[in-house]
FIPAGU-248086 format. One record per residue (C-alpha): x, y, z; residue in one letter; residue number from 0. Coordinates in steps of 0.5 Angstrom, whole numbers, plus 500, padded with zeros to 3 digits. Example, Ala and Ser with C-alpha at 12.3 -4.5 7.8 and 13.67 -1.06 7.14 Angstrom:
! residues 2
[[525 491 516] a 0]
[[527 498 514] s 1]
***
This chain:
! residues 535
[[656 125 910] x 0]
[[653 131 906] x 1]
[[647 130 901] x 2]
[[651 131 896] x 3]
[[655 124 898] x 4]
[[662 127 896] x 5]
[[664 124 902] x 6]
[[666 116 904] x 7]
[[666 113 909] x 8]
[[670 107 909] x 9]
[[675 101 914] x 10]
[[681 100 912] x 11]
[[684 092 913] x 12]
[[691 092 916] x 13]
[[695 087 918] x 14]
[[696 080 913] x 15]
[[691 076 917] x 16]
[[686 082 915] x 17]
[[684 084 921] x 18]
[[679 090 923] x 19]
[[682 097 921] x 20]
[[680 105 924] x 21]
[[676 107 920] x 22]
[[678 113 915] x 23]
[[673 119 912] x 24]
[[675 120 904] x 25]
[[673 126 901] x 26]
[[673 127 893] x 27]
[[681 126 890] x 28]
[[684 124 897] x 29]
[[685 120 902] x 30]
[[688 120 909] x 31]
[[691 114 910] x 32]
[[691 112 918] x 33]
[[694 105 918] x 34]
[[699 101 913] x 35]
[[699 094 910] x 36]
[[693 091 905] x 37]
[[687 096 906] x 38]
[[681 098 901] x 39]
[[681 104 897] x 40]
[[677 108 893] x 41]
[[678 105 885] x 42]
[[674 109 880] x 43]
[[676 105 875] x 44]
[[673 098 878] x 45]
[[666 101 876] x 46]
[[667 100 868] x 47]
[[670 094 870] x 48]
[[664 091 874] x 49]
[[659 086 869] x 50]
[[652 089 867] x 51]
[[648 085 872] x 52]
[[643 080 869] x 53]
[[635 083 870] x 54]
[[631 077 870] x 55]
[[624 078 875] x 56]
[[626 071 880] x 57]
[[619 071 885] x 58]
[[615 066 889] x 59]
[[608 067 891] x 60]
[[607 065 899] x 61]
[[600 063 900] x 62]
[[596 064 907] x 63]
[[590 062 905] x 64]
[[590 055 909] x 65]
[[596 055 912] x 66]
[[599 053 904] x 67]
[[606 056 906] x 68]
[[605 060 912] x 69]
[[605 060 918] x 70]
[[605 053 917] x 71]
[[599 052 921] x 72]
[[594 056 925] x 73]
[[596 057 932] x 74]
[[603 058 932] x 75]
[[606 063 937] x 76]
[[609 070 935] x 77]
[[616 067 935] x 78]
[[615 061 932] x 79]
[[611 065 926] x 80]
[[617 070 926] x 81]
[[622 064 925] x 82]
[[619 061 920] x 83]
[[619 069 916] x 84]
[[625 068 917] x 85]
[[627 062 916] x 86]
[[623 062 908] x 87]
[[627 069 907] x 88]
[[633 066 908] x 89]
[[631 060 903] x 90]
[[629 065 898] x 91]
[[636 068 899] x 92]
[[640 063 899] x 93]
[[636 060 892] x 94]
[[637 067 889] x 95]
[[630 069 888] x 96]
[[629 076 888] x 97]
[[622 078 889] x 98]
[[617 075 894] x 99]
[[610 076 893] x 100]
[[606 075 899] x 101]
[[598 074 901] x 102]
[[596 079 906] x 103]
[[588 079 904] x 104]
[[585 071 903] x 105]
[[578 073 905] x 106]
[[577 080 906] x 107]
[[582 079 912] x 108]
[[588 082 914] x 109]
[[595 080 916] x 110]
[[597 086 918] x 111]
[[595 091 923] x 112]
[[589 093 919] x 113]
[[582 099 923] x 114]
[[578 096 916] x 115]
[[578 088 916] x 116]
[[579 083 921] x 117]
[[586 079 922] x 118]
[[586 073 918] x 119]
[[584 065 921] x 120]
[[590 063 919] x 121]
[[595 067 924] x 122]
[[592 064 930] x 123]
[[585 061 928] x 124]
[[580 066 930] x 125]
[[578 071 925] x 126]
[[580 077 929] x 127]
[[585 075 934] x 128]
[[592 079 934] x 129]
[[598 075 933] x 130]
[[601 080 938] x 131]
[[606 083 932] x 132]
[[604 086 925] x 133]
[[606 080 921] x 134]
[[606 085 915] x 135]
[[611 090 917] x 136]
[[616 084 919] x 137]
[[616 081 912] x 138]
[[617 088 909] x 139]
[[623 090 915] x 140]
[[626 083 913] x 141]
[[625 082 906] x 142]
[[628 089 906] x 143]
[[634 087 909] x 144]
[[636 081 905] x 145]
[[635 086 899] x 146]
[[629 083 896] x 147]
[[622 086 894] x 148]
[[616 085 898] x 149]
[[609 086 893] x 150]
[[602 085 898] x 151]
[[598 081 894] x 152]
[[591 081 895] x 153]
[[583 077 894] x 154]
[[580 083 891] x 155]
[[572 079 893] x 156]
[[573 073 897] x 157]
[[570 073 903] x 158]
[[571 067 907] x 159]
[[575 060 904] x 160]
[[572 053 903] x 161]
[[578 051 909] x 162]
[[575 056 913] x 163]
[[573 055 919] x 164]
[[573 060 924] x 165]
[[566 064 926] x 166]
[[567 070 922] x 167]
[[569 077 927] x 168]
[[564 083 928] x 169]
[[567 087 924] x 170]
[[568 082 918] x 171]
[[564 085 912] x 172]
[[559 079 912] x 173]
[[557 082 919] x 174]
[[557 089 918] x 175]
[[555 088 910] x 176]
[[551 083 909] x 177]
[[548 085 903] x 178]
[[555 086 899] x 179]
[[557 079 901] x 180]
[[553 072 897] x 181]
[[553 065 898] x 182]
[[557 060 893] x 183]
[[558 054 893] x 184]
[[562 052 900] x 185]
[[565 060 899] x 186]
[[563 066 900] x 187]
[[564 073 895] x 188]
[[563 080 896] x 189]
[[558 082 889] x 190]
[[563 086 884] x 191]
[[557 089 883] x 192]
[[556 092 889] x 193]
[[559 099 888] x 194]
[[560 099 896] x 195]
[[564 093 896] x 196]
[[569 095 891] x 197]
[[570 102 894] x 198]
[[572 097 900] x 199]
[[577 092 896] x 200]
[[580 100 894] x 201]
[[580 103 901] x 202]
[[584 096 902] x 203]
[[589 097 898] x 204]
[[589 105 899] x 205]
[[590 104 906] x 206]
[[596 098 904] x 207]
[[599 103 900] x 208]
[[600 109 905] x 209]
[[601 105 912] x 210]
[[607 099 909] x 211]
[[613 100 905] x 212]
[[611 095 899] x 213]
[[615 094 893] x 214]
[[608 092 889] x 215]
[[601 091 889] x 216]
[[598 084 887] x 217]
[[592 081 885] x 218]
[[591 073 883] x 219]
[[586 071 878] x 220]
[[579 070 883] x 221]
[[574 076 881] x 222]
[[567 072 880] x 223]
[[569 066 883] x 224]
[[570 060 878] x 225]
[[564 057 877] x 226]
[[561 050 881] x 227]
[[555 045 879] x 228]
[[548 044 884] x 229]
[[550 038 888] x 230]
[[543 035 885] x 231]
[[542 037 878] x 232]
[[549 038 876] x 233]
[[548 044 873] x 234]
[[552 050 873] x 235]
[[550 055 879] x 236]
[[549 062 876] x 237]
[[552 067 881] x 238]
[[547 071 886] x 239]
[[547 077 884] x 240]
[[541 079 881] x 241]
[[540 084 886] x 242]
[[545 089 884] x 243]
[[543 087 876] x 244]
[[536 090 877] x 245]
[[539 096 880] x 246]
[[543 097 874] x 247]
[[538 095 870] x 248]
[[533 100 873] x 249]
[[539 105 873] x 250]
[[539 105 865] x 251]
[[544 100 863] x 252]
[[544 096 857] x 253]
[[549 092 858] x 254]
[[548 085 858] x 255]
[[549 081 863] x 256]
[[556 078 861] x 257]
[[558 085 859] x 258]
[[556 089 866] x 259]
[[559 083 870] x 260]
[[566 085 866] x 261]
[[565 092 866] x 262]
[[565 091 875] x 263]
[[571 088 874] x 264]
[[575 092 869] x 265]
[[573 098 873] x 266]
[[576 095 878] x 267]
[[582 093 875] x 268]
[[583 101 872] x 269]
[[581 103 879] x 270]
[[587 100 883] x 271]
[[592 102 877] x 272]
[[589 109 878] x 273]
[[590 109 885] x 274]
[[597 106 886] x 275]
[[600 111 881] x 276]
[[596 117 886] x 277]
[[599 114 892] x 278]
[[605 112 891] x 279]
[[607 112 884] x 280]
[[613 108 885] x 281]
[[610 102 887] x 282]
[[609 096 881] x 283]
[[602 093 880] x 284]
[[602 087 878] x 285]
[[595 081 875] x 286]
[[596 074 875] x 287]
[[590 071 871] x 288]
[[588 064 868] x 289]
[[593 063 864] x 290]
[[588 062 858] x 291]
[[586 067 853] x 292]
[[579 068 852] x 293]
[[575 064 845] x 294]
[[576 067 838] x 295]
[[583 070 840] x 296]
[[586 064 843] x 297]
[[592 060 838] x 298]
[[591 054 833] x 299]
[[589 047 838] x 300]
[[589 051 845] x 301]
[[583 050 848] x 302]
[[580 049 855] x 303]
[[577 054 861] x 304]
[[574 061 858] x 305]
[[576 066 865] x 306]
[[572 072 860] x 307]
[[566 068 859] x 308]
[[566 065 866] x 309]
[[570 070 872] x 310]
[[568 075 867] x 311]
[[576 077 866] x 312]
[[578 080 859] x 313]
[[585 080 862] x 314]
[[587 082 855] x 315]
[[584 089 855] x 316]
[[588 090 861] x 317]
[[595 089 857] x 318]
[[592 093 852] x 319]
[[590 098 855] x 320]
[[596 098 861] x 321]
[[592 098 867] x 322]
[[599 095 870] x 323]
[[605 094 871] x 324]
[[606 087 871] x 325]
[[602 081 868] x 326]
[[604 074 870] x 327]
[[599 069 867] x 328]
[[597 063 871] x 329]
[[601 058 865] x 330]
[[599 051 870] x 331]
[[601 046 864] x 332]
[[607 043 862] x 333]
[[611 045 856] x 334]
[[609 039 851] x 335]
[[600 038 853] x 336]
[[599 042 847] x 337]
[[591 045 848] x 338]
[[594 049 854] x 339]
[[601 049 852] x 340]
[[607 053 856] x 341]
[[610 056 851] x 342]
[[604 058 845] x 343]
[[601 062 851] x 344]
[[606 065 853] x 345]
[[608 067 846] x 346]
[[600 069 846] x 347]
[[601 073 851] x 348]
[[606 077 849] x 349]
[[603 079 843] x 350]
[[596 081 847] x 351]
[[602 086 850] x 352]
[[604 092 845] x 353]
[[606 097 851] x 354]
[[611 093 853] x 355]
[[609 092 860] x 356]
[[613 086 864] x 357]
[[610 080 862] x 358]
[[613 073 867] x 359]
[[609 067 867] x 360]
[[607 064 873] x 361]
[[610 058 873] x 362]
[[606 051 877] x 363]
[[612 049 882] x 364]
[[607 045 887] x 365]
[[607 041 881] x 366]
[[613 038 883] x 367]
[[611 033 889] x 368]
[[615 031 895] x 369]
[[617 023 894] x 370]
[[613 018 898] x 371]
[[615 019 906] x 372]
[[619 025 905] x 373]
[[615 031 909] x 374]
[[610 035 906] x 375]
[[608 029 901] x 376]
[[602 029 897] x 377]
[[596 025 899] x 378]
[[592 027 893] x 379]
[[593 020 889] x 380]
[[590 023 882] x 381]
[[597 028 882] x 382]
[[602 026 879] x 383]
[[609 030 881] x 384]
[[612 034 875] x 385]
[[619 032 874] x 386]
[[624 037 876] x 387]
[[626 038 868] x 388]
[[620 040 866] x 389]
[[621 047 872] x 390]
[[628 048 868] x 391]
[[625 047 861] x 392]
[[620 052 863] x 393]
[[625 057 865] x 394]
[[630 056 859] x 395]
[[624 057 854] x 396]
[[622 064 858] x 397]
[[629 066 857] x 398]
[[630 064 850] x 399]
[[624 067 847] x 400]
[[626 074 851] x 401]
[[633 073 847] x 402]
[[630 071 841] x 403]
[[625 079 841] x 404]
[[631 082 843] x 405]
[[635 080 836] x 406]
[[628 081 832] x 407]
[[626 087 835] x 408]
[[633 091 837] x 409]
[[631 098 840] x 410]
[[625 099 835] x 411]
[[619 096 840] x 412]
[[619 096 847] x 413]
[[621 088 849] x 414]
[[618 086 855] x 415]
[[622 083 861] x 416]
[[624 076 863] x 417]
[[622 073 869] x 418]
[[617 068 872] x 419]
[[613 066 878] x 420]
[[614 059 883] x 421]
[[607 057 885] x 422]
[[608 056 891] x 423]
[[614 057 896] x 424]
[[612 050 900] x 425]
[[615 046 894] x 426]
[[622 050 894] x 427]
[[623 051 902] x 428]
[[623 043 902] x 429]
[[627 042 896] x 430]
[[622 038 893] x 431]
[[625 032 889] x 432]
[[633 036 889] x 433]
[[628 042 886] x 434]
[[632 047 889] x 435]
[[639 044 889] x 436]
[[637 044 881] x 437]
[[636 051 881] x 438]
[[641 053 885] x 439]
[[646 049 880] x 440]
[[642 051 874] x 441]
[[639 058 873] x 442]
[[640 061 879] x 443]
[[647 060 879] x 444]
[[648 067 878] x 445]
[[644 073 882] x 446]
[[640 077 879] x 447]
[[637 085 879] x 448]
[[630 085 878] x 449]
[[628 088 871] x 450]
[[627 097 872] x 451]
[[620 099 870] x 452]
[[622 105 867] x 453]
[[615 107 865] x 454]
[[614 109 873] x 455]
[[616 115 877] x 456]
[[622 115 883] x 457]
[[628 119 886] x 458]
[[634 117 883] x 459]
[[638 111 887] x 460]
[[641 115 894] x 461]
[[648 117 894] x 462]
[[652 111 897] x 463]
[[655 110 904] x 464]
[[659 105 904] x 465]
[[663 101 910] x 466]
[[668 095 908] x 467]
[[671 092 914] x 468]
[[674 085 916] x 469]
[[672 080 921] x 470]
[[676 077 926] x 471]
[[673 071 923] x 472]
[[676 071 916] x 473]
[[668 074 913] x 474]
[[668 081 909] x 475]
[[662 085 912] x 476]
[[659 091 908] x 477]
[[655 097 910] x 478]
[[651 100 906] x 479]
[[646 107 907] x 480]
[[638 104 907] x 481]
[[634 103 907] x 482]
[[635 103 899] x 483]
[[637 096 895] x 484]
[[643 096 893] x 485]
[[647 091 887] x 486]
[[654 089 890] x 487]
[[660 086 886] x 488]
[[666 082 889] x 489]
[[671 080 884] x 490]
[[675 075 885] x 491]
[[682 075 881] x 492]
[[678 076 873] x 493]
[[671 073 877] x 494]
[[666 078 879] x 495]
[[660 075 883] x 496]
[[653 079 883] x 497]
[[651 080 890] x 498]
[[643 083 892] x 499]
[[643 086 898] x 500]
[[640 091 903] x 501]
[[644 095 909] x 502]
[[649 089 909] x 503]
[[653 084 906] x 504]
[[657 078 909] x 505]
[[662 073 905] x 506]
[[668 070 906] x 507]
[[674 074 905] x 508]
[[678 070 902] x 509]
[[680 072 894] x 510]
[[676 078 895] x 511]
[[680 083 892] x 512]
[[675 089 889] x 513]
[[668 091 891] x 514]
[[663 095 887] x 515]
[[657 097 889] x 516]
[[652 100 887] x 517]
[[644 103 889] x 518]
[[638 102 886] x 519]
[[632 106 886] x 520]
[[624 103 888] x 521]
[[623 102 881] x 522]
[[629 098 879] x 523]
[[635 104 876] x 524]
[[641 102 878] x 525]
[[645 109 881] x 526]
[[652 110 880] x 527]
[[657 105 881] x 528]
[[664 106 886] x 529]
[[669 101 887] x 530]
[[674 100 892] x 531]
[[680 095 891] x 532]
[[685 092 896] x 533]
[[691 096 895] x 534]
***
C-alpha cells in the first residue's frame, strides 16, 4: 500500500453460504473482480450514510494497591495475572467502556519494567521481585488490541501503603533517600517539599511517557496525605516536614506555610502538565481530586472535607489555569445527600472550568456492594450498598447537564465533554447486584468514541487498510492497519451498530449488509470514513 493510501485491499465473499474469497487489490475508481456471487466493494456513499458516533468518555480506575483489582491477590503466577489482563479487558469490551485507567505507581513502586523504583509488592509479594513479564506493556498491547485507551495512572508521594507489608527493596527511595521520605500515621510520604523528591515523581513520569505507549497520564487526589489524629490526644497530626520548611524559610520565603505547602504541589502539577506536552504532546493528562471545592467558593448548603486547607490542593486553579487536560473530581455521594450533592458539585465544577477542558466525575461504583454470600461480598457492616438506580441516575444527570449547556451555549463557549469514571473495576467485573447487566441494557446500549481533545497536537488518523472476509464459521472478521483505533460500523438493513475497535473485529455475519470504517488519531479525531457494501 502506498502512504498516500490510494489502494485497498480487501476480500471478496463468494458463494450463498459467505464463505472466504481471493483477495482483490482495488485502486481509486476500479476494481478487478476475481470471483462471482455476493462479494464486498468499495460504497463511497455509505460514509455519508453512517450515524455520527456518540463521544462520551466511558472509564474505570483498575487499583493495584492492595490487590483492590488487580491481579487479584499477591503471588499470582505470570499466566494467571496475564489471564486476569485478559479476562478484566474483555469485561470492559463487552460493557462498552472505552477507556481503562490503570495504577502503575502505588508507593513509589512499579508495575512496569522500571531502571528508577522497585517492582510493587502486589505482583508477587516482595518489593522488588519481577513477575517475569512487563505487566504494563501487556495491559497497553492488550487494551490496544480491543481498541480501548490505556492512561497510567500514578501516587506522585506515597511511599509505602497501610496494607503493605513487604521489607522495602534496596533501591526504594526510603532506603536510598531517606530524608525525602516521612513517616504518617501507619503510611509513609515523599515530603513535596523536598525538591529532589519531586524531581523524582517527574523523572517517573518522563521515563513512562518515553518507554510506553500510554494513552494518558494520571494523578489521583493524595498529594499531602489526608490528615490523621495522635492515637493518645486525638489531635490532628501535623505533616513533618519541618526540615524542608526551615530551608525554605531560610531560603528567603515569605509564604506561610499553607501557601508554600501548595505552592509544592501546584508546582508539581504544572510541571507534569509541561512535561507531557514536551514529551509527547498527544498524550492527555488527567487529575481526579476530592470532589469538594475548597470553603468560601463552595455552593449554598455543601459542606464537608476542605482538600485546599488539608491536602493542600487548589484543585481549581489547576482548571483555571489548564494544567490539564482532563479533570474528574471524586463525586463519592449520592445524588440526593444534599451537603455533598452529585449534581451541585458537578454543576460547581464546570463553572471553576472556562478553558473548556474535559470535565467526567468520578463516579463511586464500589458503592455498589455485592449481595450477602455472593463472591466478593462486603465484610464492612457500616456500609450500606447503593442501589444500582442510583449508578444510572448519576450517568442520566452527567448527560443531561452536557445536552442542557450545548442548547444554552451553542458554539459560542467551549462546552466540556461528557464522560465519567467507575470507582473501581472490582464492582462491574463481578457484576454487582445486575450492576453491569444494567449498564449494558441502560446506557451502554450503544458504543461510544471517546470525546477528541482538539487542544492537543497529532498526526491525522493514518490512511485505512481495510480486510473483510468471511468465516467458514458464519462470523464477519475485519482487518484493520495498527497500530491505530478505528471506529467501525456495521449496518443492518436501516440499523447501524457502532463498533470500537483495534486491528480487527469479529461478529456474526448474519444481516450485515454495509460496513464503514474509520480511524482515529491519538487524540481522539476521526480520519476519513470508506464504505464497503455487499453487492
Amino acid at each position: 500500500m502506498n502512504k498516500h493510501g490510494l489502494k485497498r485491499r480487501h476480500w471478496l465473499l463468494a458463494g450463498t453460504a459467505l464463505t472466504a474469497a481471493l483477495p482483490v487489490t482495488l485502486s481509486t475508481g476500479c476494481a478487478r473482480l476475481l470471483q462471482r456471487g455476493p462479494r464486498w466493494l468499495p460504497a463511497p456513499e455509505l460514509a455519508a450514510l453512517a450515524p455520527a458516533a456518540p463521544r462520551e468518555f466511558r472509564a474505570a480506575w483498575v487499583a493495584t494497591v492492595a490487590n483492590i483489582d488487580w491481579p487479584s491477590r499477591k503471588g499470582l503466577s505470570a499466566p494467571e495475572q496475564q489471564t486476569e489482563i485478559r479476562q478484566l479487558l474483555d469485561v470492559a469490551v463487552d460493557l462498552k467502556l472505552n477507556a481503562i485507567i490503570l495504577q502503575v505507581r502505588t508507593s513509589a513502586d512499579a508495575l512496569y519494567e522500571s531502571a528508577l523504583e522497585p517492582w510493587s509488592e502486589y505482583l508477587s509479594g516482595t518489593q522488588g521481585q519481577s513477575p517475569g513479564y512487563d505487566p504494563l506493556a501487556l495491559w497497553i498491547a492488550e487494551a490496544h488490541q480491543r481498541g480501548l485507551e490505556l492512561h497510567a495512572w500514578l501516587n506522585p508521594f506515597r511511599a509505602r501503603q497501610s496494607q503493605a507489608s513487604s521489607a522495602p527493596a534496596a533501591n526504594h527511595l526510603s532506603q536510598t533517600q531517606p530524608t525525602w521520605v516521612k513517616s504518617y500515621g501507619d503510611q509513609q510520604w515523599m515530603d513535596p517539599g523536598e525538591p529532589g523528591a519531586a524531581a523524582h515523581t517527574l523523572a517517573v513520569c518522563q521515563d513512562l511517557l518515553q518507554r510506553y505507549e500510554v494513552d494518558g497520564l494520571h494523578i489521583d487526589d493524595y498529594f499531602y496525605p489526608y490528615p490523621v489524629n495522635d492515637p493518645s490526644s486525638r489531635q490532628e497530626l501535623d505533616f513533618p516536614d519541618e526540615p524542608s520548611w526551615q530551608r525554605y524559610l531560610l531560603g528567603g520565603g515569605r509564604l506561610a506555610r499553607a501557601d508554600w505547602r501548595r505552592q509544592n504541589v501546584d508546582q508539581l502539577v504544572q510541571r507534569i502538565h509541561q512535561t507531557v506536552r514536551a514529551t509527547k504532546p498527544w498524550v492527555r493528562f488527567g487529575i481526579s481530586p476530592f470532589g469538594l471545592g475548597k470553603p468560601g467558593w463552595r455552593p449554598p448548603g455543601i459542606a464537608g472535607f476542605s482538600q485546599y486547607d488539608k491536602l493542600y490542593a487548589d484543585a481549581e486553579r489547576w482548571l483555571i489555569e489548564g494544567w490539564l487536560d482532563y479533570f474528574v473530581p471524586q463525586l463519592y455521594w449520592p445524588i440526593a445527600q444534599k451537603p455533598q450533592a452529585f449534581g451541585t458539585l458537578l454543576d460547581y465544577w464546570q463553572a471553576q472550568n472556562p478553558l473548556g477542558r474535559h470535565l467526567w466525575p468520578g463516579l463511586f461504583t464500589s458503592r455498589v456492594l455485592a449481595l450477602n454470600g455472593a463472591a466478593g461480598a462486603q465484610s464492612n457492616s457500616k456500609a450500606e450498598s447503593w442501589p444500582v438506580a442510583e449508578l444510572l441516575d448519576q450517568i442520566a444527570l452527567v448527560r443531561e447537564r452536557r445536552e442542557r449547556r450545548d442548547q444554552r451555549n451553542g458554539d459560542r463557549q467551549r462546552t466540556p465533554s461528557s464522560g465519567h469514571a467507575h470507582f473501581s473495576m472490582v464492582a462491574l467485573s463481578q457484576n454487582r447486584r445486575g450492576l453491569a447487566d444494567a449498564l449494558k441494557a441502560g446506557p451502554y446500549a450503544e458504543a461510544a468514541l471517546v470525546p477528541a481533545t482538539a487542544w492537543l497536537e497529532d498526526r491525522p488518523a493514518l490512511a485505512l487498510e481495510v480486510q473483510i472476509r468471511a468465516e467458514a464459521d458464519g462470523q464477519l472478521q475485519l482487518q484493520l492497519a495498527a497500530p491505530q483505533r478505528h471506529a467501525v460500523w456495521l449496518r443492518y438493513g436501516e440499523r447501524w451498530v457502532l463498533h470500537l475497535v483495534g486491528s480487527q473485529l469479529r461478529v456474526p455475519a448474519l444481516g450485515v449488509d454495509g460496513v464503514v470504517v474509520a480511524g482515529l488519531d491519538r487524540i481522539g479525531r476521526e480520519g476519513p470514513r470508506q464504505g464497503f457494501s455487499l453487492a
